[in-house]
C-alpha positions in Angstrom: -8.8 53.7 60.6 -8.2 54.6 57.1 -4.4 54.4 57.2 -5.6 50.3 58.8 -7.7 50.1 55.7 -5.3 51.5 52.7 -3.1 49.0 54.2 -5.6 46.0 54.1 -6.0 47.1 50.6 -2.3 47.6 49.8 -1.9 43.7 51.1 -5.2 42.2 48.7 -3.7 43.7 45.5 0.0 42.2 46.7 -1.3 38.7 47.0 -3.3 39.8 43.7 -0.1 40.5 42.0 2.0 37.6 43.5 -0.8 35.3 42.0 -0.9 36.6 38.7 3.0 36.8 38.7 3.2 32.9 39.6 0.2 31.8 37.1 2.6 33.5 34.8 6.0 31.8 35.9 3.8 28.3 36.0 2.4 29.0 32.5 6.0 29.8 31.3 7.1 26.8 32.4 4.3 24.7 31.4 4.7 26.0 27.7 7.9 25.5 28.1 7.1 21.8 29.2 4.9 21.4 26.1 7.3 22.5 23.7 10.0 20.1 24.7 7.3 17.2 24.5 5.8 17.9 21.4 9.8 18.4 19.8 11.1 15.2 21.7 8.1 13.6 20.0 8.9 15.1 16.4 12.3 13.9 16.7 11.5 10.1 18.1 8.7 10.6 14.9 11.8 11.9 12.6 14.1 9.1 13.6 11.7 6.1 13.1 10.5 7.6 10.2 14.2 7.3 9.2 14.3 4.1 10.3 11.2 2.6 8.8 12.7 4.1 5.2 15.6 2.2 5.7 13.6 -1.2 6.0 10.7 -0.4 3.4 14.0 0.6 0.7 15.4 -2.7 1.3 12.6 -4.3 1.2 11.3 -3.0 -1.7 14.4 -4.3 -3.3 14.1 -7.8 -2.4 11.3 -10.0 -4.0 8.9 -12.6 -1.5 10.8 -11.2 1.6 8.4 -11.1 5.2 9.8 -10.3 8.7 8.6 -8.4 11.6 9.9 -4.5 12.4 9.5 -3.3 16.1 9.2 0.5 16.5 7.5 2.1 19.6 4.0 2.0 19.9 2.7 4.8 17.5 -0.3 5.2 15.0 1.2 5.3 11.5 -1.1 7.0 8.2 -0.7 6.5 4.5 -1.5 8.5 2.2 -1.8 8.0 -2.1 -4.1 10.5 -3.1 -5.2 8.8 -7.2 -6.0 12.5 -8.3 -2.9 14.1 -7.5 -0.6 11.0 -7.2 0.8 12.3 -4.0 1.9 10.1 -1.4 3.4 9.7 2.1 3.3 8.0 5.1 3.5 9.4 8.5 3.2 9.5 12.5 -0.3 10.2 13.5 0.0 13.9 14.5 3.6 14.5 14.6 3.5 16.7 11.1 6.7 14.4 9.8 6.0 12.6 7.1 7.8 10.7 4.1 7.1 11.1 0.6 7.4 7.8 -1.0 6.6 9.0 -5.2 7.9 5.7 -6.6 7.4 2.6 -4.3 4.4 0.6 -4.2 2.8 0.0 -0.7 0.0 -1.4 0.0 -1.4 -1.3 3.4 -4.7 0.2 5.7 -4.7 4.1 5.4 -3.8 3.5 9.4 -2.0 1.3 11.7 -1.9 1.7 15.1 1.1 -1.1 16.7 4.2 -1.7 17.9 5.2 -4.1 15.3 4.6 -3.7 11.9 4.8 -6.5 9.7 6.3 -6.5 5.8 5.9 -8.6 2.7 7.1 -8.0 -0.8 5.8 -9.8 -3.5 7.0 -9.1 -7.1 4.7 -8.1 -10.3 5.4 -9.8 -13.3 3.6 -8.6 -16.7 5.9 -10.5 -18.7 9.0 -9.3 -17.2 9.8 -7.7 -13.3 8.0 -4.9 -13.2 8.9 -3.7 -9.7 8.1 -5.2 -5.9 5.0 -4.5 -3.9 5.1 -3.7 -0.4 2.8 -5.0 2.3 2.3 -4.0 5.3 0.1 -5.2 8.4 0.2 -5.7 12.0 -0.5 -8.7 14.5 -3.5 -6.7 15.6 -5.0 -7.0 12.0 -6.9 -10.2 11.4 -7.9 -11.0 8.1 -10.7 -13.6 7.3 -10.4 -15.3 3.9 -13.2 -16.8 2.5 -11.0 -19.2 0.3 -9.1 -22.1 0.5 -6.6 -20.5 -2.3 -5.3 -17.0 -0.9 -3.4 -17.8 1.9 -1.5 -15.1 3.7 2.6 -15.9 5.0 2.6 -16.9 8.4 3.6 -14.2 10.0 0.1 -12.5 9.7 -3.0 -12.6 11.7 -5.6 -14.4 9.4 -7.8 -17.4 9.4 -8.9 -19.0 5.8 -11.3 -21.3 4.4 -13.6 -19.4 6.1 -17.2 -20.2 5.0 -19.9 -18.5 7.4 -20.3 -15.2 9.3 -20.1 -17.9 12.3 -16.1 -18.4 11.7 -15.5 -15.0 12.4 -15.1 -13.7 15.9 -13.8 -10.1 17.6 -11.2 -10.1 20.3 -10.3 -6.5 20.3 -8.6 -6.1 17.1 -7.4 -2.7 16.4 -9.4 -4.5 12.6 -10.9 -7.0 11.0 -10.2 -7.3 6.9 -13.0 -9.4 5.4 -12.0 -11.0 2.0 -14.2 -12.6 -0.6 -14.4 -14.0 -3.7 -17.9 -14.2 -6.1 -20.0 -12.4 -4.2 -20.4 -11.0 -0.6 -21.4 -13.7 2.2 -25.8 -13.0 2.9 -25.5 -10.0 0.2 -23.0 -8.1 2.5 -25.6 -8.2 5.8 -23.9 -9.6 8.7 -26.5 -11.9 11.3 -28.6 -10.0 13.5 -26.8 -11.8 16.7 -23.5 -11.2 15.2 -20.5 -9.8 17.2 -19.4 -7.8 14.3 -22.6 -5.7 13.9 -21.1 -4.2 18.0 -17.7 -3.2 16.4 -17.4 0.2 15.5 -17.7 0.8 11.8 -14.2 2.4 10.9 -12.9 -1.2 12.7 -14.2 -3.0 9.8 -13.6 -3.4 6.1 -14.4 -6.2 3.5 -12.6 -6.2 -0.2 -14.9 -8.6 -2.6 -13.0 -10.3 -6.1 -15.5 -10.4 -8.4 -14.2 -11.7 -12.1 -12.1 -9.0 -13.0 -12.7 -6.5 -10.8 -11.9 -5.5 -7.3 -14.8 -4.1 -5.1 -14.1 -2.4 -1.8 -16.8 -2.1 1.8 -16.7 -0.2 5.0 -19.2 -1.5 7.5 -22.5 0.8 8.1 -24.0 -0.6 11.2 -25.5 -4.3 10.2 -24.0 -4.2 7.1 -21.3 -3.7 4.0 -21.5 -0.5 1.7 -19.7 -0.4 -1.2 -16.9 2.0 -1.1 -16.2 3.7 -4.2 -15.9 2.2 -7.8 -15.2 -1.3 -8.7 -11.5 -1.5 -9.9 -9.9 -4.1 -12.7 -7.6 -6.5 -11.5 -4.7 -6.2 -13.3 -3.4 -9.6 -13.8 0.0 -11.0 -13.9 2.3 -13.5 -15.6 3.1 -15.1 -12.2 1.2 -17.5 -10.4 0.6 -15.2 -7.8 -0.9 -12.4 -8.4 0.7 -9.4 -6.6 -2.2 -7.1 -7.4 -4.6 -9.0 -5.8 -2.6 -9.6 -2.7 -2.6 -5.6 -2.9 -6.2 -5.0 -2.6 -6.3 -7.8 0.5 -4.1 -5.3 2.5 -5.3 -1.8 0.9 -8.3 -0.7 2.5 -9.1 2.4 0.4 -10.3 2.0 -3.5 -8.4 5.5 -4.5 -5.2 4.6 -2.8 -5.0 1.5 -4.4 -5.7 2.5 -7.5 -3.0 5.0 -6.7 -0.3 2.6 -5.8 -1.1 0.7 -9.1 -0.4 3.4 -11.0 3.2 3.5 -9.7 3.8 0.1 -10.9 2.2 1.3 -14.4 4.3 4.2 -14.3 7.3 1.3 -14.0 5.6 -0.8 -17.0 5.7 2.2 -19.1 9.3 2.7 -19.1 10.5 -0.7 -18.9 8.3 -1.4 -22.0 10.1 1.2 -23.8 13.3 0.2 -22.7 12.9 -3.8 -24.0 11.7 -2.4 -27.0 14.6 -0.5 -27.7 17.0 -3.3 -26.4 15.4 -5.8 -29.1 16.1 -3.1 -31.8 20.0 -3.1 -31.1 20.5 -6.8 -30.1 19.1 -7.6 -33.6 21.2 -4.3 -35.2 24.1 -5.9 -33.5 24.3 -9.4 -34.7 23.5 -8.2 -38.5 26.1 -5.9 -38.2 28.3 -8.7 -36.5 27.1 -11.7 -38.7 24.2 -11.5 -40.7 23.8 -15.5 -41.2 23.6 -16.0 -36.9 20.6 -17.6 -36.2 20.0 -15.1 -33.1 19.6 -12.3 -35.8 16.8 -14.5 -37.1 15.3 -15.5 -34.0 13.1 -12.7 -33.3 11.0 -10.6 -35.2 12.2 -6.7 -34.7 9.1 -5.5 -35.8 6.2 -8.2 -33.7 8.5 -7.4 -30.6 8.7 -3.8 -31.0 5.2 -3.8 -31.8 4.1 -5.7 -28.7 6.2 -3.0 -26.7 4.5 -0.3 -27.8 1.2 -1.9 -27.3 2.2 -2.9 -23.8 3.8 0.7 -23.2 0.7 2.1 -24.6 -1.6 0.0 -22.3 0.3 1.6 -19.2 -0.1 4.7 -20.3 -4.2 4.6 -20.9 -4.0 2.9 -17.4 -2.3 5.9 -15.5 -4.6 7.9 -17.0 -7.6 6.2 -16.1 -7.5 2.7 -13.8 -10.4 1.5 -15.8 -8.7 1.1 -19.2 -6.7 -1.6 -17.8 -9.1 -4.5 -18.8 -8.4 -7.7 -21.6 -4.3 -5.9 -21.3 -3.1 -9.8 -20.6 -2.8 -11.0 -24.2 0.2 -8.1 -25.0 2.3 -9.7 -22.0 1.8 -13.2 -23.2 2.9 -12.4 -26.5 5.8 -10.8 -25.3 6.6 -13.2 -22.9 6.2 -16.3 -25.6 8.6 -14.0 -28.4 11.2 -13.9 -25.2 10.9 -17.4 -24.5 11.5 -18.4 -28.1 14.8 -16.0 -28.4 16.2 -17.4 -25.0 15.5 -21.4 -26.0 19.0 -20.6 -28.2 21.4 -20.6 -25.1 23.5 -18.5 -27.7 21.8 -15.5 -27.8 21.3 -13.0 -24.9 18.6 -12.9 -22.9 15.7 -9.7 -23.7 15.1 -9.5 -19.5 
C-alpha cells in the first residue's frame, strides 16, 4: 500500500516537473518570439526612418515643392524641445529616432498614417533664408476661417469657413482649426456641436491675432489657450512661410523652436552679405576707383543694416519675443540690393 502510494506520488511530481519544464520551453520560445518582433520592427522603423530622411533632405532643398510619401502605416512623433533646442523625429515606440539640428519642420507633435504629405515653402527676410518643411496627412482636416490662406491641394482642408456649423467630424485622426482676429463665439464651440464629442487631444485651433500667433487645445466645450502668444515673424515674400508654420505646428514651444533654426540661418547669412559687400566694394576700388558699381552702394549703410539684421536674429534665438517691428532692417536691405543690382554691371549681393 505504501510502495502503491510513493508511486502515486513519484507520478504527481513527474507531471509537476514535465509542466514546469514545458512552461519553460514555451516561455523560451515566446521570448524568443518577442524579440524577433520587436527587432523586425526596429529595423522596418530604421529603414523608413532612412527613407523618410532621404525625402525631407531633398525636400528641404527645393523651394514650393508638395507631393505625397507612402510608408507603412505607423504613428510618427516630433520633437523640438525651445529650451534645449533638441530635436528629432521618430516611430512611435520603436526607440529610433532622427535628429534633425538644422532643418525647419513644421508639423503636429504626432501623425498617425500611411501617407504623409510634404510642402516646402521658402522664407525670405530680404534674401533666402532657408526652406520650411511641412508635413500633414489626408487624415488631418484643417478648417480655415479665411478666404486668403489657402492650403495646396493635396491637403485635407476646407476654407472660407465662417460658422462652427461648416465644420463637421468624420473620424479624423484631427481637426486643425485656424483663425484670424479673434476666436469664432470667444473660443466656445455650440452646445449641439459634434466637436464638443471628439476627444480633446483630437482637436487644436491656432488664432492670428496682429502680430502674434496664439495656440488652443480643446477642453471639453471649449478652446484653452496653450502657452504664450508668439510674434509672427514676417517676411519679404508674399507668402508668409511663418505663418503657414504655425497652421501645421500644433505646439507653441516647438514652433518657436523650429523658428529659431531659421534665425540661427539669418544670423550667419547676415554676416556673410555683410562681409561680401565689404569686398565687392574693396574690389572695384582696387580694380577701378571711377566704376560706378564702387559707388553704387554705401559700405558702411549696408554693413550697418547687416549687423542690425544679424543682431535681430541673435536677440530672437535668445528670446522668441524680441522678434517684433524687426521688418524695417530687411526692407532696407532689400531696397540697398535692389538699387546695386538695377546696374546689370555690377554683381549681384544675393
Amino acid at each position: 500500500m505504501k510502495r502503491k502510494k510513493k508511486g502515486q506520488l513519484e507520478i504527481g511530481f513527474n507531471w509537476i516537473y514535465i509542466l514546469i519544464a514545458g512552461a519553460v520551453i514555451l516561455m523560451f520560445f515566446v521570448g524568443i518570439v518577442i524579440k524577433q518582433k520587436v527587432v523586425s520592427e526596429q529595423k522596418l522603423s530604421a529603414e523608413v526612418l532612412r527613407s523618410i530622411e532621404g525625402i525631407f533632405t531633398g525636400a528641404g532643398l527645393s523651394e514650393k515643392t508638395t507631393g505625397p510619401v507612402d510608408i507603412p502605416e505607423l504613428t510618427m512623433r516630433f520633437v523640438c524641445d525651445d529650451e534645449t533646442g533638441y530635436s528629432d523625429y521618430s516611430v512611435e515606440g520603436s526607440g529610433v529616432r532622427a535628429e534633425t539640428p538644422w532643418q525647419p519642420i513644421f508639423s503636429p507633435t504626432k501623425i498617425k498614417t500611411k501617407k504623409l504629405l510634404t510642402w516646402t515653402l521658402e522664407w525670405k527676410f530680404p534674401f533666402q533664408v532657408s526652406n520650411y518643411l511641412f508635413l500633414s496627412s489626408p487624415e488631418i482636416k484643417y478648417y480655415i476661417f479665411s478666404d486668403e490662406y489657402l492650403l495646396p491641394n493635396l491637403f485635407n482642408f476646407e476654407y472660407n469657413v465662417i460658422t462652427y456649423d461648416q465644420v463637421k467630424y468624420t473620424d479624423e485622426e484631427q481637426i486643425r482649426l485656424v483663425f484670424f482676429g479673434d476666436l469664432l463665439n470667444n473660443g466656445v464651440l455650440p452646445f449641439d456641436h459634434v466637436l464638443r464629442d471628439v476627444p480633446d487631444e483630437k482637436v487644436t485651433a491656432v488664432l492670428f491675432r496682429g502680430e502674434g500667433v496664439v495656440f488652443y487645445e480643446k477642453q471639453d466645450d471649449s478652446f484653452v489657450q496653450l502657452g504664450e502668444e508668439v510674434p509672427l515673424i514676417p517676411s519679404t515674400m508674399d507668402e508668409n512661410a511663418n505663418l503657414y508654420a504655425a497652421i501645421f505646428s500644433t505646439d507653441p514651444d516647438a514652433y518657436a523652436c523650429n523658428l529659431k533654426k531659421g534665425l540661427k540661418r539669418l544670423e550667419i547669412l547676415s554676416k556673410i552679405y555683410g562681409k561680401r559687400i565689404k569686398a565687392i566694394q574693396d574690389d572695384y576700388f582696387l580694380i577701378d576707383s571711377l566704376s560706378a558699381c564702387a559707388f553704387m552702394i554705401d559700405e558702411d549703410l549696408f554693413y550697418g543694416a547687416s549687423l542690425s539684421l544679424e543682431d535681430i536674429a541673435q536677440r530672437c534665438q535668445e528670446d522668441i519675443t524680441n522678434c517684433v517691428n524687426i521688418k524695417g532692417t530687411a526692407d532696407e536691405i532689400e531696397g540697398i540690393s535692389s538699387n546695386f543690382i538695377a546696374n546689370t554691371a555690377c554683381p549681384v549681393i544675393y
